[in-house]
N, C-alpha and C positions, 0 to 999 in steps of 0.2 A: 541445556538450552541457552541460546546464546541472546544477552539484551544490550546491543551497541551503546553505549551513553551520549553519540555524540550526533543522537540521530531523537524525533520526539514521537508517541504512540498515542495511538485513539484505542477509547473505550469499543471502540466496532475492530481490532486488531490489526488497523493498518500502522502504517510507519512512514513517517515525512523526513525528510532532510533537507531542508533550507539551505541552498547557496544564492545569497544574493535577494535576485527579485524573480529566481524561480525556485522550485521545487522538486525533487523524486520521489515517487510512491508509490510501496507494495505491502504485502501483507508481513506481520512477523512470523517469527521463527516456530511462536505458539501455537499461530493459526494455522501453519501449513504442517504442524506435526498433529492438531485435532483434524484437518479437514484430510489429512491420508495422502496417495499419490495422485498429485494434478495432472490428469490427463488432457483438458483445455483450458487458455485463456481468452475469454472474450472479449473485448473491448476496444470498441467502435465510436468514441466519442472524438476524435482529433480533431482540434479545431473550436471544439464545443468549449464555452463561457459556464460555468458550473457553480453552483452554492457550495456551501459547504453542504455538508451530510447527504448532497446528491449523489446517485449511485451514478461510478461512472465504466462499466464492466462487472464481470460476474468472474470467476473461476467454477471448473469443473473439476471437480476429485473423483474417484473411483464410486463414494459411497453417497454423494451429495451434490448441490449445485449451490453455490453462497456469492450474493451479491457483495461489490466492490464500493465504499462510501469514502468520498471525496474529503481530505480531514481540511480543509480551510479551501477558500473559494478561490478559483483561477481558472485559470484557458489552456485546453491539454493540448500541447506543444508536439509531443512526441509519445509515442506508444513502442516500448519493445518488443521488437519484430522478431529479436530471436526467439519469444517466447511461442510462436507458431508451429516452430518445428520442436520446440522443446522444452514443454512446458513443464516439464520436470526439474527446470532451474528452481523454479519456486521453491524448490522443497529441499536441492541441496545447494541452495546458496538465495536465500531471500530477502537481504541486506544488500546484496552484489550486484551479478549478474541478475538475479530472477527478480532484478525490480521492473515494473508495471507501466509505468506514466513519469512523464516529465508535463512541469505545468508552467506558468508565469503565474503567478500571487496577484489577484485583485488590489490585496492588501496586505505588504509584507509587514505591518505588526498583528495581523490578525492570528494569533496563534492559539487563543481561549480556547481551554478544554483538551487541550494535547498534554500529556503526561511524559515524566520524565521518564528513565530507564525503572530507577527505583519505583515511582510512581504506580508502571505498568505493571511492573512484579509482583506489588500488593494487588493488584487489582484482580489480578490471574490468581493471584495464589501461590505464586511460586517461591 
């Protein structure tokens, strides 16, 4: 399993990467090998001003359906569009190409409660 170091993770198994005074956000590596093969991504907020821990999309897997939580507050910017035709990026590359949302930061020190690589590895158990 793969855990980037130079990227931060939530206890809800998303993943942010900070450039600046925005953000990218998708699920990890963990979550997309517990949630199985992703057959939809949902997510219909563009434009939308968001809390943290607000849900901002869902994912669909084969065997479940698991809502998407927003890891620090911002305005979604952009939604990947590849992910309509091929939502199986998620799953063989969810660091990369199968990331989710681009956002602008409410507030770029807001980072409380995002965990390191190591961090998220105890957290998981891994």
């Amino acid at each position: 399993m793969n855990f980037p170091s130079d990227i931060k993770y939530t206890e809800d198994h998303e993943w942010i990467r900070i450039e600046g005074d925005t953000a990218i956000i998708g699920i990890t590596d963990h979550a997309q090998n517990e949630l199985g093969d992703i057959v939809y991504v949902d997510i219909n907020t563009i434009g939308d001003a968001l809390q943290k821990g607000e849900i901002f999309g869902s994912v669909e897997a084969v065997k479940t359906v698991s809502d998407l939580f927003i890891p620090v507050a911002g305005t979604v910017l952009e939604v990947n569009e590849k992910l309509d035709g091929e939502p199986e990026l998620v799953n063989t590359d969810p660091y990369g190409e199968g990331w989710m949302v681009k956002i602008s930061l409410t507030d770029i020190d807001d980072r409380g409660g995002l965990l390191s690589a190591e961090d998220y590895q105890k957290f998981i158990g891994a």
